[in-house]
C-alpha positions as CSV (number, residue, x, y, z in Angstrom):
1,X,39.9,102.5,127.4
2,X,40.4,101.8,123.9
3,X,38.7,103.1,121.3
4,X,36.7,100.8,118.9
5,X,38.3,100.1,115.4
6,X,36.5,100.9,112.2
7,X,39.1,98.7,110.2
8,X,38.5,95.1,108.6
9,X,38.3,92.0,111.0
10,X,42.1,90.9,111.3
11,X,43.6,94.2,109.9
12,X,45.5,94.1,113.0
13,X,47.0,97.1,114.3
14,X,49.9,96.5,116.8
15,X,51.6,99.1,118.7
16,X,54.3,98.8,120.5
17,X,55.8,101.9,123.0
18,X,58.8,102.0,125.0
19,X,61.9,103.8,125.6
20,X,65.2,103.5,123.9
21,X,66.7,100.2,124.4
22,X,63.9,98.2,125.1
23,X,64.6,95.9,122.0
24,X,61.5,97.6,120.0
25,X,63.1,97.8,116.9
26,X,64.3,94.4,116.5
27,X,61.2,92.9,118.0
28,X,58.9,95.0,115.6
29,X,61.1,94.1,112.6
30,X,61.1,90.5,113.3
31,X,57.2,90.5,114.3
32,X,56.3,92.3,111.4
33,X,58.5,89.8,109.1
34,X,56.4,86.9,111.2
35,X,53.3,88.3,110.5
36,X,54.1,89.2,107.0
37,X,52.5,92.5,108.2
38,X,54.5,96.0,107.6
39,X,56.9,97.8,109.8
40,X,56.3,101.7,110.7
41,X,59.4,102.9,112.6
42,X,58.1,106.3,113.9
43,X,61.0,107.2,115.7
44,X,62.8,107.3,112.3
45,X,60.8,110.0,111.6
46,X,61.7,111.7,114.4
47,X,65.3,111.2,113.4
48,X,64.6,112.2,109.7
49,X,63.6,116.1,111.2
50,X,66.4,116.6,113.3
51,X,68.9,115.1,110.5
52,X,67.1,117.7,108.0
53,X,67.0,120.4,110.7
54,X,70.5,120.1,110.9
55,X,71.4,120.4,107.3
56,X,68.9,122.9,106.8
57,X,70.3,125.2,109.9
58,X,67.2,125.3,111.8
59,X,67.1,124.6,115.8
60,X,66.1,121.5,117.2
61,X,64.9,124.1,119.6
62,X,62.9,126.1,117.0
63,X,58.9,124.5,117.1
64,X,57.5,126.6,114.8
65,X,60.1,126.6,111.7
66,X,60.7,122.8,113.0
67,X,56.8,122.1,112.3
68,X,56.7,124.3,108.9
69,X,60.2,121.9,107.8
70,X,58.0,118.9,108.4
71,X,55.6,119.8,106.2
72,X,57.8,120.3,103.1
73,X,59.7,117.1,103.4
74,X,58.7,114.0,101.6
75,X,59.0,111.2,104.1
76,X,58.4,107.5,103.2
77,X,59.6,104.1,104.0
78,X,61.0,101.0,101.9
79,X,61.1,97.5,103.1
80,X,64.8,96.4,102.8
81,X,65.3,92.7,102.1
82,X,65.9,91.8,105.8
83,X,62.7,93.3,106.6
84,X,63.8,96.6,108.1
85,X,61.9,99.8,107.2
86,X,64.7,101.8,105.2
87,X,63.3,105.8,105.6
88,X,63.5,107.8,102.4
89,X,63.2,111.9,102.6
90,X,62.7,113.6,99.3
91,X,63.2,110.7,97.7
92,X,66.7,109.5,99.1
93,X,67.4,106.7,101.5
94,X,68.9,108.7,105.0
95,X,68.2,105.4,107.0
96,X,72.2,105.6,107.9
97,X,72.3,108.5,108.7
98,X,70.0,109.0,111.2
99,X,71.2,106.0,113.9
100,X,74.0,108.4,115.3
101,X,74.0,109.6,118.8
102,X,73.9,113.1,117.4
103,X,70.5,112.6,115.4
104,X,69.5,110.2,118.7
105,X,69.5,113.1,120.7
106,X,68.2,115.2,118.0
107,X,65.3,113.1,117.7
108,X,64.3,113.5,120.9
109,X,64.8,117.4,121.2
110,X,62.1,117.8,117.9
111,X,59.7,115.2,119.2
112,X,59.1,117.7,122.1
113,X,57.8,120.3,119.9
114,X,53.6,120.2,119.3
115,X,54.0,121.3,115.7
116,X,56.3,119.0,114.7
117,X,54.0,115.7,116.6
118,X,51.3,117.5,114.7
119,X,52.8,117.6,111.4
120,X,53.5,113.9,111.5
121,X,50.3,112.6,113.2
122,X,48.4,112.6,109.7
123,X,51.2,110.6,107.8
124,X,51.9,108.5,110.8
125,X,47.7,107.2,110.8
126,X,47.7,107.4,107.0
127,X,51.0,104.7,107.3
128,X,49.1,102.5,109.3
129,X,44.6,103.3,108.8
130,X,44.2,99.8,107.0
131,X,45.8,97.9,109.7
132,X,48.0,95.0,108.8
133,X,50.7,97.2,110.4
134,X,53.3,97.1,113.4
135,X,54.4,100.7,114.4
136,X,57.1,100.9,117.1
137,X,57.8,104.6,119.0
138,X,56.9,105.9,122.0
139,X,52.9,107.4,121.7
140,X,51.5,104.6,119.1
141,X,49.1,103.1,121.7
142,X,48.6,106.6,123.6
143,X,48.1,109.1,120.7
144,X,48.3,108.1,117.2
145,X,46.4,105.0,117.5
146,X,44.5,104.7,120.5
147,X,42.1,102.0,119.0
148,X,44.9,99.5,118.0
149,X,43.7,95.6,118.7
150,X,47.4,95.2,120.4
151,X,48.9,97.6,122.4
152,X,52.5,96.7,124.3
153,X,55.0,98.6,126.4
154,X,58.3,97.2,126.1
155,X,61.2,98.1,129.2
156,X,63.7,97.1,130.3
157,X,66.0,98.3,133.2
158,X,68.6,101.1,132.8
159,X,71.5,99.2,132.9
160,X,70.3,96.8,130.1
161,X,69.0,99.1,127.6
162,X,72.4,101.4,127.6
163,X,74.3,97.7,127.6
164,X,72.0,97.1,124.3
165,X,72.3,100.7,123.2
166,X,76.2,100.4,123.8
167,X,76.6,97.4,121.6
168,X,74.7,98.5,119.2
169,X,77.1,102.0,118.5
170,X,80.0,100.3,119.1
171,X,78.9,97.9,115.8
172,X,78.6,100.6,114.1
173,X,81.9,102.0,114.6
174,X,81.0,104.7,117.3
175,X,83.4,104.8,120.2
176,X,81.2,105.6,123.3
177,X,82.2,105.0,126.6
178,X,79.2,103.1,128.7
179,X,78.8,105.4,131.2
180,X,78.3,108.3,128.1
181,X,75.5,106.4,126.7
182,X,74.2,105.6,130.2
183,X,73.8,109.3,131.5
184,X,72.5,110.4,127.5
185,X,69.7,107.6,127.8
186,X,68.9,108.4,131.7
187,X,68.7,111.7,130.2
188,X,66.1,111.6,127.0
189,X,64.1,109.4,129.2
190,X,63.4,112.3,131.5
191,X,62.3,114.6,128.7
192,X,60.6,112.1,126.7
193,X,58.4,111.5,130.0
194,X,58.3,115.1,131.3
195,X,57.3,116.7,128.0
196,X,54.2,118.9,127.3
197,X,52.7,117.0,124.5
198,X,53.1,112.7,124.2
199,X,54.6,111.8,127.0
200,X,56.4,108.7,127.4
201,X,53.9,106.3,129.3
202,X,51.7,103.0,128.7
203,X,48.5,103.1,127.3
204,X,46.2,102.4,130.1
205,X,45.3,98.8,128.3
206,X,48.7,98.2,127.2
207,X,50.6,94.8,128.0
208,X,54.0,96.3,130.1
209,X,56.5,93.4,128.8
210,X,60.0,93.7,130.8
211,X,62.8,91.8,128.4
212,X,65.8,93.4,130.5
213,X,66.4,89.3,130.9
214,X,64.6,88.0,128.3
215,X,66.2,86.8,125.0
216,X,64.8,88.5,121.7
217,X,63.2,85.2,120.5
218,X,61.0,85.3,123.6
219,X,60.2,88.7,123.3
220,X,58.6,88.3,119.8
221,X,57.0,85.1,120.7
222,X,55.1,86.6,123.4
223,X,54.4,89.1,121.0
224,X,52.9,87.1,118.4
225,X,51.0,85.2,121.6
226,X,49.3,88.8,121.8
227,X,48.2,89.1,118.1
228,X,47.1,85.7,117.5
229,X,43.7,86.0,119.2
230,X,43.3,89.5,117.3
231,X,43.6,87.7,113.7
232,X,40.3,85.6,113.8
């Protein structure tokens, strides 16, 4: 059931879950351009941790001194001019950085961890309180904001979202071979959904959109469908 919203009429928050290779990142960035609304990428934050674990030498495995490393990094987002959400930490743009199968799998080691969700629930609700807001990642609807006016769960089948996935590496001049990215996808899903804290699943009012054959246009029309009624 979702919880009522304290925020202005048509501060719309809209949240949209999913998996890896659903097409939420592309859908959010182009809903949140249509909307003029703006764009809170939470799994970049994710990634921003298990890039600074990395450079700082500390575990992806390690909660505790994960959750402390949180707390004394300065995470923040930009709005680059095509309307993607450009993450800054300590005060320099990393949002290169962290789209590498490494930091991928990285991301989702850390996001298991209590103290690190904990560490970024405040800055995640503070990103998004006044509404006017798309956040894409995978507990929006289920944990950080369970009172969002639109709440969506993007899939897509296996095969389409490492076909997607694939792609998208081999654009950016990683060599992968399919069945690699297959198995490493197969393989976050099952920890993303078996975890102790957040796991993986639709709100229980979400909208379950399937866009395995669905072009992206469609996909953000439907979207927009969804928030229209929401902005009166």
């Amino acid at each position: 059931m979702k919880r009522e919203s304290t925020r202005p009429a048509g501060h719309v928050v809209v949240a949209l879950d999913g998996p890896a290779g659903a097409g939420k990142s592309t859908a959010a960035r182009m809903l949140a351009r249509r909307l003029g609304y703006v764009l809170v990428d939470t799994g970049a934050l994710y990634r921003g941790v298990a890039l600074a674990a990395r450079e700082r030498a500390v575990s992806w495995d390690a909660g505790a001194e994960l959750g402390r490393l949180v707390d004394s990094l300065a995470l923040s987002f930009e709005r680059a001019a095509d309307g993607r959400s450009l993450l800054h930490i300590d005060g320099r743009d990393r949002s290169g950085e962290i789209r590498t199968p490494q930091i991928s799998d990285g991301a989702s080691r850390v996001s298991r961890h209590a103290e690190v969700r904990r560490a970024l629930l405040g800055l995640q609700r503070r990103l998004g309180e006044q509404g006017r807001v798309v956040l894409e990642g995978r507990d929006i609807g289920t944990v950080v904001f369970p009172d969002a006016e639109v709440k969506v769960f993007l899939t897509a089948s296996d095969e389409a979202r490492a076909k997607r996935r694939h792609a998208e590496l081999e654009a950016a001049g990683h060599q992968v071979a399919f069945a690699d990215v297959l198995a490493d996808m197969r393989e976050r899903d099952r920890r993303d959904s078996e975890r102790d804290v957040a796991r993986l699943r639709p709100a229980d009012d979400a909208v379950v959109l399937d866009t395995s054959d669905l072009p992206l246009e469609q996909v953000v029309e439907q979207l927009a469908a969804l928030v229209r009624p929401e902005l009166r």
